[in-house]
CHARMM-style PDB file with segment names, atoms N, HN, CA, C and O in Angstrom:
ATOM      1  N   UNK     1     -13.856  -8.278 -15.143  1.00  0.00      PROA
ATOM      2  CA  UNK     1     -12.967  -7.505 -14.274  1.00  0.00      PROA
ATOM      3  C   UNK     1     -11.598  -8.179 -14.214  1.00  0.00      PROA
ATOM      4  O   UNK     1     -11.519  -9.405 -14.292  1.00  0.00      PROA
ATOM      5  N   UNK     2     -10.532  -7.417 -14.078  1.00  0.00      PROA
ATOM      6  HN  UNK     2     -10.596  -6.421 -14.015  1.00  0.00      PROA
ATOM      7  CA  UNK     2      -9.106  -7.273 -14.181  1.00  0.00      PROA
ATOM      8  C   UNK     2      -8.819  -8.531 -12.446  1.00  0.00      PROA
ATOM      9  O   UNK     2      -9.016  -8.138 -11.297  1.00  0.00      PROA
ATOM     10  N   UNK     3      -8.489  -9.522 -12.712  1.00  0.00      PROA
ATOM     11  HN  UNK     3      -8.329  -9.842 -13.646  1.00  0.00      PROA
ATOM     12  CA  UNK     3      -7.870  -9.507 -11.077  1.00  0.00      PROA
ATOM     13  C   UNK     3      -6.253 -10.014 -11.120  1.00  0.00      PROA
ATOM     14  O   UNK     3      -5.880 -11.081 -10.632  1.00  0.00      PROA
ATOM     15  N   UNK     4      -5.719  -9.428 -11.530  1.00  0.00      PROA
ATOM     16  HN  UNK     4      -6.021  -8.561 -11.926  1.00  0.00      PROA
ATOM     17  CA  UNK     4      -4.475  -9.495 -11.017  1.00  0.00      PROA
ATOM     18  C   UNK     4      -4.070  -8.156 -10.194  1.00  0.00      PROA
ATOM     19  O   UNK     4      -4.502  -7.008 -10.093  1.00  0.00      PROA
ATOM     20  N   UNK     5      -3.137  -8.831  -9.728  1.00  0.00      PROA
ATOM     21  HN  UNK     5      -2.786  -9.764  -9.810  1.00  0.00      PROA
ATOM     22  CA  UNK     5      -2.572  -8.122  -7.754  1.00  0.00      PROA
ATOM     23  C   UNK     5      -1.738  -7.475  -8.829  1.00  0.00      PROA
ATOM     24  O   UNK     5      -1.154  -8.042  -9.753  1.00  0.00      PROA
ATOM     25  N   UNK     6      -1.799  -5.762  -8.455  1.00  0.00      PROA
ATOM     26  HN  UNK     6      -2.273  -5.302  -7.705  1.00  0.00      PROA
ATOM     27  CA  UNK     6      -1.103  -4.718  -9.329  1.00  0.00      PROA
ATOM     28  C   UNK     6       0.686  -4.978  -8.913  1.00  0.00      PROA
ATOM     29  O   UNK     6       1.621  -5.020  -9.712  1.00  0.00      PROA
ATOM     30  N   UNK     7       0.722  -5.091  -7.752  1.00  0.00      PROA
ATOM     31  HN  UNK     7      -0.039  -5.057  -7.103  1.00  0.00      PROA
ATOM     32  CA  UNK     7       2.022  -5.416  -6.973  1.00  0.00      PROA
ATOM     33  C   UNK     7       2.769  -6.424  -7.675  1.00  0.00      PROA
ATOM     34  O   UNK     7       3.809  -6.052  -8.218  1.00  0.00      PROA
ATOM     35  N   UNK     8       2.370  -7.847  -7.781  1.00  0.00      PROA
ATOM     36  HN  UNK     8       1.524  -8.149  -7.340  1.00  0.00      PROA
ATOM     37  CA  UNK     8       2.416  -8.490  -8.567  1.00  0.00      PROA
ATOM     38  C   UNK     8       2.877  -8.649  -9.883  1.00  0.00      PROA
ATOM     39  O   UNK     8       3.749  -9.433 -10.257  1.00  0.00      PROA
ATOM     40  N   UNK     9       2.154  -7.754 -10.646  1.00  0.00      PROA
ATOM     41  HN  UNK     9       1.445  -7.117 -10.342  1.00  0.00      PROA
ATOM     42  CA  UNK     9       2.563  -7.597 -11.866  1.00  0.00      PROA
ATOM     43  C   UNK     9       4.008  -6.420 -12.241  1.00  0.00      PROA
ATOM     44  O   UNK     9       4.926  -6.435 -13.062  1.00  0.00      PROA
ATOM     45  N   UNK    10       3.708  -5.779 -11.485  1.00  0.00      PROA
ATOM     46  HN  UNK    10       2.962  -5.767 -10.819  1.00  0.00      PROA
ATOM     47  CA  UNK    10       4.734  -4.944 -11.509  1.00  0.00      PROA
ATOM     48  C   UNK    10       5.670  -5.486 -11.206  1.00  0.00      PROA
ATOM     49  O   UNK    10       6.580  -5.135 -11.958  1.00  0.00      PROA
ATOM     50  N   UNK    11       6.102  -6.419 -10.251  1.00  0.00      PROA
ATOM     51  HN  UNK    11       5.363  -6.704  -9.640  1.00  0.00      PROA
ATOM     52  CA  UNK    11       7.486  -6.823  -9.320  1.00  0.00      PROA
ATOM     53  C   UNK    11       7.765  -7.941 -10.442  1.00  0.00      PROA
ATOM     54  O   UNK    11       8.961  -8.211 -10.552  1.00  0.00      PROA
ATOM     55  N   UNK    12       6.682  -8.820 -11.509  1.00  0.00      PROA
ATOM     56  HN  UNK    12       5.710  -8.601 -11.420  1.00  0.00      PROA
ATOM     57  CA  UNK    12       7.119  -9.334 -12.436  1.00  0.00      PROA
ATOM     58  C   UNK    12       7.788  -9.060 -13.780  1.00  0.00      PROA
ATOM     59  O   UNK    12       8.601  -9.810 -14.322  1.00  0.00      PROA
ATOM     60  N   UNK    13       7.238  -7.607 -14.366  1.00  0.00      PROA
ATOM     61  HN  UNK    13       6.578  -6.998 -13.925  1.00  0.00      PROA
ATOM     62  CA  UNK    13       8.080  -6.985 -14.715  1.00  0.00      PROA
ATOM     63  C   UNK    13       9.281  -6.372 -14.635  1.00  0.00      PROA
ATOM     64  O   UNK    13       9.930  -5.851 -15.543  1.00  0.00      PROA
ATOM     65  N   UNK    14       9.604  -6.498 -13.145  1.00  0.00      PROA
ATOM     66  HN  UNK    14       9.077  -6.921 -12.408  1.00  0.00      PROA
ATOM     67  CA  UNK    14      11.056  -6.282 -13.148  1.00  0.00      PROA
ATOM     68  C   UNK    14      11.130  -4.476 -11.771  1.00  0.00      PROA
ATOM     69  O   UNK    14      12.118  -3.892 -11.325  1.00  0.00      PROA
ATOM     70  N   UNK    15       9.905  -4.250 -11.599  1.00  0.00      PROA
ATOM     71  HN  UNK    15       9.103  -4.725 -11.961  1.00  0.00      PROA
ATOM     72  CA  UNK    15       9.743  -3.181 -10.406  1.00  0.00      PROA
ATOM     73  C   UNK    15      10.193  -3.644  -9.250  1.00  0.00      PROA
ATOM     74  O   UNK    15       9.505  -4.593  -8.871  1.00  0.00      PROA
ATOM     75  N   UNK    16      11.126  -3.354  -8.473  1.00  0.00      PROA
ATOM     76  HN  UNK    16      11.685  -2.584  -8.780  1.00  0.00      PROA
ATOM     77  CA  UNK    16      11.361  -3.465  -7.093  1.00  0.00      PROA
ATOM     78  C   UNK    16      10.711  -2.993  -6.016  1.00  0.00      PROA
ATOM     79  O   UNK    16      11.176  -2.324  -5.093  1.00  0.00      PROA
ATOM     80  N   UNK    17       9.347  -3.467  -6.218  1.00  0.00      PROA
ATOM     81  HN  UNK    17       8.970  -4.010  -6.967  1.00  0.00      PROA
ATOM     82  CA  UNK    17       8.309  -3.390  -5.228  1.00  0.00      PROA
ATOM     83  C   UNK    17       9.000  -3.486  -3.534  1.00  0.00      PROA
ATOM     84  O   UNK    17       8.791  -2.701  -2.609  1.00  0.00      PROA
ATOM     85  N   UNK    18       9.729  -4.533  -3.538  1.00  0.00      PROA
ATOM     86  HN  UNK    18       9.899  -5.171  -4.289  1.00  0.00      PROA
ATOM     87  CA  UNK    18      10.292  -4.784  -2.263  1.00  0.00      PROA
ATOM     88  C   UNK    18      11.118  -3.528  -1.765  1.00  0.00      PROA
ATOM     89  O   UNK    18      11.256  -3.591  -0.543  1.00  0.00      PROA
ATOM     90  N   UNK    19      11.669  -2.484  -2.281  1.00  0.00      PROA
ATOM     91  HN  UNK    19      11.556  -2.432  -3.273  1.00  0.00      PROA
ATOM     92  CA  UNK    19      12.674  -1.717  -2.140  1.00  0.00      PROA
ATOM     93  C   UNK    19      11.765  -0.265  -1.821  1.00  0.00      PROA
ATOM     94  O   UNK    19      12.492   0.573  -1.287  1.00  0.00      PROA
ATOM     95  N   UNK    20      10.560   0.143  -1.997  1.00  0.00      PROA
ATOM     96  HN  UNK    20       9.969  -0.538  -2.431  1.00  0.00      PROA
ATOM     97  CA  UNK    20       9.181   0.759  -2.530  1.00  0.00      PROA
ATOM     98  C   UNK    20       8.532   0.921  -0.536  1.00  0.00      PROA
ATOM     99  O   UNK    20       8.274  -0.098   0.105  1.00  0.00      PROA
ATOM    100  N   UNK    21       8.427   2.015  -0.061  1.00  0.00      PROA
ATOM    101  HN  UNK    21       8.637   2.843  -0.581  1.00  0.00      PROA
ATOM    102  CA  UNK    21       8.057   2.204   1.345  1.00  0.00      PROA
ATOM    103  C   UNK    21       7.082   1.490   1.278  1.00  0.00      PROA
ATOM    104  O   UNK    21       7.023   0.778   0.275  1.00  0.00      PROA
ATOM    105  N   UNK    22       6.264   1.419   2.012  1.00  0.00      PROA
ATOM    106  HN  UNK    22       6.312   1.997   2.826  1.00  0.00      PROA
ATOM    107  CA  UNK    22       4.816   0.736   2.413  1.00  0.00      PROA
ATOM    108  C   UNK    22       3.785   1.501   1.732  1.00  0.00      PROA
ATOM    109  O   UNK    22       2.810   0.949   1.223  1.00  0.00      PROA
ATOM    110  N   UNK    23       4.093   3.539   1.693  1.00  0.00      PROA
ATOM    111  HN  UNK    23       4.886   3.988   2.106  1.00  0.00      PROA
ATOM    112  CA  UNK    23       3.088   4.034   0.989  1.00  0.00      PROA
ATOM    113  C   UNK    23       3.160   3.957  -0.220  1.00  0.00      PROA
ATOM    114  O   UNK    23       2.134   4.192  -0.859  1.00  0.00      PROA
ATOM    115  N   UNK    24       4.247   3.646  -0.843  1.00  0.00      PROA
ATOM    116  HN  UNK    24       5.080   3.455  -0.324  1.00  0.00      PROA
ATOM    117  CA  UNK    24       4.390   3.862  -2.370  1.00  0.00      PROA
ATOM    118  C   UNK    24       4.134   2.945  -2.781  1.00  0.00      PROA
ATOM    119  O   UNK    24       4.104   2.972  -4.012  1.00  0.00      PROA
ATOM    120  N   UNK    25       3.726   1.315  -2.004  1.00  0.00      PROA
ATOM    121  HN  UNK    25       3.751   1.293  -1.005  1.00  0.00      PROA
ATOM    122  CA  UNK    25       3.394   0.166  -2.214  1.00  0.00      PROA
ATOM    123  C   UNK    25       1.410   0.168  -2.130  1.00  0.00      PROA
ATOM    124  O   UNK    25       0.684  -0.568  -2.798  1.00  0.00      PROA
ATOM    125  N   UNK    26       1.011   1.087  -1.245  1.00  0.00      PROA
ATOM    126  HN  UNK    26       1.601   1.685  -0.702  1.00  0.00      PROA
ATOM    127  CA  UNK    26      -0.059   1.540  -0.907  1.00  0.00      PROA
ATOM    128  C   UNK    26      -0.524   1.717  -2.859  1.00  0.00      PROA
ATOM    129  O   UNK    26      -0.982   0.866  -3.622  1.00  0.00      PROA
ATOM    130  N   UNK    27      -0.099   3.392  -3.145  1.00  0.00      PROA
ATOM    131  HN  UNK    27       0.273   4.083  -2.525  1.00  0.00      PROA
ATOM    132  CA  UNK    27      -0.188   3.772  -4.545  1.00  0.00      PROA
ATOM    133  C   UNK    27      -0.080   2.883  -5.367  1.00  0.00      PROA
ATOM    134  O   UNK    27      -0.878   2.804  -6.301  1.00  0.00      PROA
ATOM    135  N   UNK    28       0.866   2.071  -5.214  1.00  0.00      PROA
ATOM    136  HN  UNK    28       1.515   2.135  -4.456  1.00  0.00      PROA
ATOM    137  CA  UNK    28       0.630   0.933  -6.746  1.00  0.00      PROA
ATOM    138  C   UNK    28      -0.343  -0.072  -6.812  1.00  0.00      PROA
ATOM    139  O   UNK    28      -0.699  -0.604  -7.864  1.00  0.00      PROA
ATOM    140  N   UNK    29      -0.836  -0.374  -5.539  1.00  0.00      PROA
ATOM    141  HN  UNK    29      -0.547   0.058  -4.685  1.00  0.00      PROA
ATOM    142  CA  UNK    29      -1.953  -1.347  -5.377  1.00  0.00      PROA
ATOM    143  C   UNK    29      -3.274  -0.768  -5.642  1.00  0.00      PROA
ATOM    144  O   UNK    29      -4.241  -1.511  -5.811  1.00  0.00      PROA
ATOM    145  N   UNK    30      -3.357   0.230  -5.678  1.00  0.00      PROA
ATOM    146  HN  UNK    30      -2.572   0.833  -5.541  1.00  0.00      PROA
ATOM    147  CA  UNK    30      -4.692   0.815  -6.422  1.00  0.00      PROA
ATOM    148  C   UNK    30      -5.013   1.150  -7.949  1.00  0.00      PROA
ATOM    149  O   UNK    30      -6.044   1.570  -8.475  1.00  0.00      PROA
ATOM    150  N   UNK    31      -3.762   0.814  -8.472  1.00  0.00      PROA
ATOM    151  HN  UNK    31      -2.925   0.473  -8.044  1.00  0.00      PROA
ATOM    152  CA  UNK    31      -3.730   1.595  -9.645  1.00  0.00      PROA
ATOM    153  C   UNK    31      -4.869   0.624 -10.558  1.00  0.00      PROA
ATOM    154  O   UNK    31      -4.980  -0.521 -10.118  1.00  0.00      PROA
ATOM    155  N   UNK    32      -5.441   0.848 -11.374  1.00  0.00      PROA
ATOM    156  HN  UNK    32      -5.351   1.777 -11.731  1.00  0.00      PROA
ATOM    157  CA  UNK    32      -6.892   0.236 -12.392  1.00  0.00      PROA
ATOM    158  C   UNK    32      -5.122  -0.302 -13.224  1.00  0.00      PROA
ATOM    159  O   UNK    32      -4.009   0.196 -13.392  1.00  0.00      PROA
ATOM    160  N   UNK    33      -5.832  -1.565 -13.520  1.00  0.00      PROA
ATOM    161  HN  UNK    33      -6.736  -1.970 -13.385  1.00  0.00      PROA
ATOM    162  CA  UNK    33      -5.036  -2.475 -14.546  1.00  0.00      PROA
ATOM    163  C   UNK    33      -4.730  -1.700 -15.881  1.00  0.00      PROA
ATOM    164  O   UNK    33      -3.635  -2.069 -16.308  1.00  0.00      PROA
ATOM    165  N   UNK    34      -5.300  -0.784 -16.663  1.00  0.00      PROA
ATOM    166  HN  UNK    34      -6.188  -0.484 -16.317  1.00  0.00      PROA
ATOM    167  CA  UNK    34      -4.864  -0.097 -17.447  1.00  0.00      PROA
ATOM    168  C   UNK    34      -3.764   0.815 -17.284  1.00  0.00      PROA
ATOM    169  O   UNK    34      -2.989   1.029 -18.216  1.00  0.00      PROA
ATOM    170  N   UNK    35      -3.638   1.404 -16.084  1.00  0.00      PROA
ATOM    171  HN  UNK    35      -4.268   1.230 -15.327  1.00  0.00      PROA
ATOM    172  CA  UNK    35      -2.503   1.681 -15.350  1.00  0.00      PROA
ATOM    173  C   UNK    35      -0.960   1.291 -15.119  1.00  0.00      PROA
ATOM    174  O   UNK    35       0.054   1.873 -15.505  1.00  0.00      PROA
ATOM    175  N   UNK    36      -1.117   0.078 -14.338  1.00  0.00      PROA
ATOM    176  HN  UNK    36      -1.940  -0.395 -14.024  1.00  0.00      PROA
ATOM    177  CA  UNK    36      -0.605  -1.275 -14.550  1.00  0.00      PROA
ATOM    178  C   UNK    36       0.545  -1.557 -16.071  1.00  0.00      PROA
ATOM    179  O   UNK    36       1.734  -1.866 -16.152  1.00  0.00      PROA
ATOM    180  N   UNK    37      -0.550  -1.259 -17.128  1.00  0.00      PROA
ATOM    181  HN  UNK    37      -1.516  -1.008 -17.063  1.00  0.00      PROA
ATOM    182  CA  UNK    37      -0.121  -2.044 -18.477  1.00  0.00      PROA
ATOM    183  C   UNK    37       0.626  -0.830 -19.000  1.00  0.00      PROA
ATOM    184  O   UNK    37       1.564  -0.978 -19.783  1.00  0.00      PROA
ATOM    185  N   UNK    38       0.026   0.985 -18.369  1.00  0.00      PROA
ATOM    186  HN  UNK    38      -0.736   1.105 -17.733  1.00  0.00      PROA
ATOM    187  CA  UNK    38       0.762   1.709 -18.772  1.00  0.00      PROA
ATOM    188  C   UNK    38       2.702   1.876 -18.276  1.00  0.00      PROA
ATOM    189  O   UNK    38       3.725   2.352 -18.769  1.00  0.00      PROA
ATOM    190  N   UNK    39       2.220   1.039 -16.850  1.00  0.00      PROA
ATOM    191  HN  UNK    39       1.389   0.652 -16.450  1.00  0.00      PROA
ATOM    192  CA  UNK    39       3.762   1.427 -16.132  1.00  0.00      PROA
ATOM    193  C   UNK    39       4.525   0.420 -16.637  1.00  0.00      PROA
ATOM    194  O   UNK    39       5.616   0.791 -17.069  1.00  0.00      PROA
ATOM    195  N   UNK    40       4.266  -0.818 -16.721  1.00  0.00      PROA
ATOM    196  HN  UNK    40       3.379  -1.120 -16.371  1.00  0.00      PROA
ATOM    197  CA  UNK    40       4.829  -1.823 -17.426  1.00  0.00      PROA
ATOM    198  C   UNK    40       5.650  -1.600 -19.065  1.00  0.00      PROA
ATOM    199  O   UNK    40       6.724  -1.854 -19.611  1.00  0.00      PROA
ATOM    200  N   UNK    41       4.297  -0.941 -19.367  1.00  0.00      PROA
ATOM    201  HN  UNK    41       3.424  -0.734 -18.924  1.00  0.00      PROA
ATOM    202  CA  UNK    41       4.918  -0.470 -21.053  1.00  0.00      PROA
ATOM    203  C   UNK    41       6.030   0.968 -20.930  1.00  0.00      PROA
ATOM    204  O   UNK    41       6.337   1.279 -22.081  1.00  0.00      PROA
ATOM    205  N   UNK    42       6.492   1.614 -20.224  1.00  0.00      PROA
ATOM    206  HN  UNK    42       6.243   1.361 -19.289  1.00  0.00      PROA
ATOM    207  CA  UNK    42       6.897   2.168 -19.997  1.00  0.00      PROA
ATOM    208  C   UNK    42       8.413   1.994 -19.596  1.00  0.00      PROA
ATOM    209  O   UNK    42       9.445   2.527 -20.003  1.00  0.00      PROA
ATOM    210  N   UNK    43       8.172   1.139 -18.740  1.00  0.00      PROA
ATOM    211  HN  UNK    43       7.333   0.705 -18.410  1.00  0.00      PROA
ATOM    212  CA  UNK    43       9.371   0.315 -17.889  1.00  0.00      PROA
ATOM    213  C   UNK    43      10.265  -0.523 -19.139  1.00  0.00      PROA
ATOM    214  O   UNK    43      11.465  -0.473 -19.407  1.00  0.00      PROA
ATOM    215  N   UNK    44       9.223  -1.249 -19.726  1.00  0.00      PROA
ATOM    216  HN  UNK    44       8.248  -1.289 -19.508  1.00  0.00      PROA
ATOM    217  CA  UNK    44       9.877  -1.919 -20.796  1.00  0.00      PROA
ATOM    218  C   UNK    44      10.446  -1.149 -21.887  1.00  0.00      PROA
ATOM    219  O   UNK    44      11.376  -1.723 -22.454  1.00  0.00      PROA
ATOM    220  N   UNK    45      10.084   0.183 -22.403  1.00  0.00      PROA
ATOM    221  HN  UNK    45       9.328   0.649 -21.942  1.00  0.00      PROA
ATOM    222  CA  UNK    45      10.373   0.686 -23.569  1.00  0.00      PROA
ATOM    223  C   UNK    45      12.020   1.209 -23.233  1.00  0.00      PROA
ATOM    224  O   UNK    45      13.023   0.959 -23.902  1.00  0.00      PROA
ATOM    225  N   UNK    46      11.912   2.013 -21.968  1.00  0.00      PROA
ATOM    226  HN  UNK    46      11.097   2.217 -21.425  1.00  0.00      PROA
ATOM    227  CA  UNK    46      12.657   2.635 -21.202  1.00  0.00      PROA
ATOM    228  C   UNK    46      14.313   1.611 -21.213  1.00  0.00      PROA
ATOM    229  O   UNK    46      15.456   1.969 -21.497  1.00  0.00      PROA
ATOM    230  N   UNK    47      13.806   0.374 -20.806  1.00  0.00      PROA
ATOM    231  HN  UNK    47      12.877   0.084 -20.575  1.00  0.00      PROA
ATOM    232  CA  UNK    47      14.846  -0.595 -20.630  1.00  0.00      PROA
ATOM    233  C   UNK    47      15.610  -0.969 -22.167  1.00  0.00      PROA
ATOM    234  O   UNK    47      16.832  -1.117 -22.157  1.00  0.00      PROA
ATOM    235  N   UNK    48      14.984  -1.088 -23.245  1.00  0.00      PROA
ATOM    236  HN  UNK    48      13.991  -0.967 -23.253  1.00  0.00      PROA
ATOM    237  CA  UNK    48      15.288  -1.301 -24.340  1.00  0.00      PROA
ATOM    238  C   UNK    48      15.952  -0.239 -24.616  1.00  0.00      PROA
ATOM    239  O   UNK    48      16.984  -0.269 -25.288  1.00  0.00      PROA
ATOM    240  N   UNK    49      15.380   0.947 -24.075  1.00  0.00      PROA
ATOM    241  HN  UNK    49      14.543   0.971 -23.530  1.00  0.00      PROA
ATOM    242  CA  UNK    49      16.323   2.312 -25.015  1.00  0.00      PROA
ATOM    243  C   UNK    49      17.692   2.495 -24.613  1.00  0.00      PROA
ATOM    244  O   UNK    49      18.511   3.121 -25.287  1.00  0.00      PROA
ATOM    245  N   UNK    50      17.980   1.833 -23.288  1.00  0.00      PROA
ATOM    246  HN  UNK    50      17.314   1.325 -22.741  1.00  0.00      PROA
ATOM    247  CA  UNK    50      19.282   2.207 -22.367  1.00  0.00      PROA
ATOM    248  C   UNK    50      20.066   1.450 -22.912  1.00  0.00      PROA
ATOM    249  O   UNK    50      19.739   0.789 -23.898  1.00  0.00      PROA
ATOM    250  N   UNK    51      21.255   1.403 -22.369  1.00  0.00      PROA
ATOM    251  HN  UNK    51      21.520   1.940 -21.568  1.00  0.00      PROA
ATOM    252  CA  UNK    51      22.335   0.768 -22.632  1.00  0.00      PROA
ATOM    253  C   UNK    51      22.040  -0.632 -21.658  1.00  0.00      PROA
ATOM    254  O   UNK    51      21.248  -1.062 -20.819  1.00  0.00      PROA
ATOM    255  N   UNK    52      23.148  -0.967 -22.332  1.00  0.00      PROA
ATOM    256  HN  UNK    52      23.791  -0.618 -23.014  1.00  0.00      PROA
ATOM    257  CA  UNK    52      22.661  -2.885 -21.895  1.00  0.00      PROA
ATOM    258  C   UNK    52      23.219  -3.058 -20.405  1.00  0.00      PROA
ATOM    259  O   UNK    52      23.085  -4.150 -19.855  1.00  0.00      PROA
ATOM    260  N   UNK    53      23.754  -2.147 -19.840  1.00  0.00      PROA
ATOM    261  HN  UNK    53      23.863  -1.259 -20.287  1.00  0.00      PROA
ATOM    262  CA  UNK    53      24.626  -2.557 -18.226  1.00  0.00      PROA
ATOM    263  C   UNK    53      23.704  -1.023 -17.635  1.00  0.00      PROA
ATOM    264  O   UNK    53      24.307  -0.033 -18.048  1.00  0.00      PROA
ATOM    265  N   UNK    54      22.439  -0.635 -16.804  1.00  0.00      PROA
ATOM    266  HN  UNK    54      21.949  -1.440 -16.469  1.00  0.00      PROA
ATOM    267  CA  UNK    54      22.759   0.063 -15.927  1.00  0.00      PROA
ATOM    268  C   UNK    54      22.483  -0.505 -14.544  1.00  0.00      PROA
ATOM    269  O   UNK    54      22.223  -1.619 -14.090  1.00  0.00      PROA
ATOM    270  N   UNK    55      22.687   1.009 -13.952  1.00  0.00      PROA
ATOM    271  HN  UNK    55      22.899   1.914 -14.321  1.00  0.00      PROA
ATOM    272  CA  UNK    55      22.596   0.444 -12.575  1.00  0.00      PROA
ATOM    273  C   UNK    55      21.487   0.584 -12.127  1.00  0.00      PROA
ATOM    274  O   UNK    55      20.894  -0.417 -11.724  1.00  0.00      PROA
ATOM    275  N   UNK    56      20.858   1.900 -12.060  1.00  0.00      PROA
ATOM    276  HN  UNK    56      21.340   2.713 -12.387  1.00  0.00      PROA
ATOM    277  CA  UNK    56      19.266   2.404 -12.238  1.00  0.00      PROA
ATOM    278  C   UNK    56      19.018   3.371 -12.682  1.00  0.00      PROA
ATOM    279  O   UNK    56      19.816   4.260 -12.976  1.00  0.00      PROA
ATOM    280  N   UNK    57      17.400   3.375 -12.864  1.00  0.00      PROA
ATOM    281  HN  UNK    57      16.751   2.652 -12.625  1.00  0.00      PROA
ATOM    282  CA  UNK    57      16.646   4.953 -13.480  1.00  0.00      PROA
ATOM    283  C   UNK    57      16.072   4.890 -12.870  1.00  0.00      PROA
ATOM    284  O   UNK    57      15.603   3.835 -12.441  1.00  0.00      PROA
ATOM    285  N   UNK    58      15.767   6.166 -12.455  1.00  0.00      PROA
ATOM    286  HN  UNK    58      16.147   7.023 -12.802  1.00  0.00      PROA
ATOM    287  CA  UNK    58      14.484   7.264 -11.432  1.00  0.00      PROA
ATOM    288  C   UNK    58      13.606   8.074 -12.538  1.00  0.00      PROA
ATOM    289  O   UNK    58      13.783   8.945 -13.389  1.00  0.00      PROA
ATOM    290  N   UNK    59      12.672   7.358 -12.077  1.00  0.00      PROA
ATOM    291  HN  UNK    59      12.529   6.650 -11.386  1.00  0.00      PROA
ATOM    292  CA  UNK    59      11.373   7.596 -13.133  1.00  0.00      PROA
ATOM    293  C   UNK    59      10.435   8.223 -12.466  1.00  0.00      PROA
ATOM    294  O   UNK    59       9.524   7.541 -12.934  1.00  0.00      PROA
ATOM    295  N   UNK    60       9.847   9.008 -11.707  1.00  0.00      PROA
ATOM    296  HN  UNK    60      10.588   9.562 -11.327  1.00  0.00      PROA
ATOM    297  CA  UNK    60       8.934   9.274 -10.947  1.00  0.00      PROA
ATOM    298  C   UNK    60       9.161   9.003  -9.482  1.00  0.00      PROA
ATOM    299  O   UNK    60       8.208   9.007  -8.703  1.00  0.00      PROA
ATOM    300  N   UNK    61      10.456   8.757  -9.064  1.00  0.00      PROA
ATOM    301  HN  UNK    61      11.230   8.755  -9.697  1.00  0.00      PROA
ATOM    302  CA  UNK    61      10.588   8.391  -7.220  1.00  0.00      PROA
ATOM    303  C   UNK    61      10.438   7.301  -7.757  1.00  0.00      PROA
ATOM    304  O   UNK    61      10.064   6.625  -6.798  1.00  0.00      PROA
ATOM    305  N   UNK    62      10.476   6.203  -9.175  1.00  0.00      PROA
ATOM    306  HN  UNK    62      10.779   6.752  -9.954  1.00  0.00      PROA
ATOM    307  CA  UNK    62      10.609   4.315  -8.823  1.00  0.00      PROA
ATOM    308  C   UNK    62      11.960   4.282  -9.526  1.00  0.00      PROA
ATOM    309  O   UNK    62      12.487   4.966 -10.404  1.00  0.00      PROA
ATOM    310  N   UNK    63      12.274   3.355  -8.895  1.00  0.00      PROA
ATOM    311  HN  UNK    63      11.846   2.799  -8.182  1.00  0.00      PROA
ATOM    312  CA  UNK    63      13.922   2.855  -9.567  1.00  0.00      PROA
ATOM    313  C   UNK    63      13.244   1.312 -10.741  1.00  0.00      PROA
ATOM    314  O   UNK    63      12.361   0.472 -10.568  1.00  0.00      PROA
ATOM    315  N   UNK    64      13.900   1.498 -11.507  1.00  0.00      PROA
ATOM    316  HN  UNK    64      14.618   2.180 -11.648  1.00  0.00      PROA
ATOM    317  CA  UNK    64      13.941   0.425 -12.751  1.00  0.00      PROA
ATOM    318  C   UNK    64      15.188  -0.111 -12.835  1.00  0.00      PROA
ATOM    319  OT1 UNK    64      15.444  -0.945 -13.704  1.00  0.00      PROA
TER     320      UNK     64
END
């Protein structure tokens, strides 16, 4: 079994968990670690494709 804290991983990737209400912090803490590796891979592809200065992206209600 998976135990890393989903919160965690995300806010290490670069998610502004801190910025994220309490419920939307709720939702990410449940997510199954495959989950996790999907939002991460996502976040990361996303960041590579942009230009090298933004300010943010709205991806689903999360800022990157």
């Amino acid at each position: 079994m998976d135990e890393r804290n989903p919160l965690d991983v995300l806010a290490a990737s670069g998610l502004p968990v801190g910025q994220l209400t309490d419920e939307q912090r709720e939702v990410l803490a449940r997510l199954s670690p495959q989950e996790v590796d999907v939002l991460v891979d996502i976040g990361r592809r996303l960041e590579e494709a942009g230009p090298e200065v933004v300010g943010h992206l709205m991806v689903g209600g999360l800022f990157y």
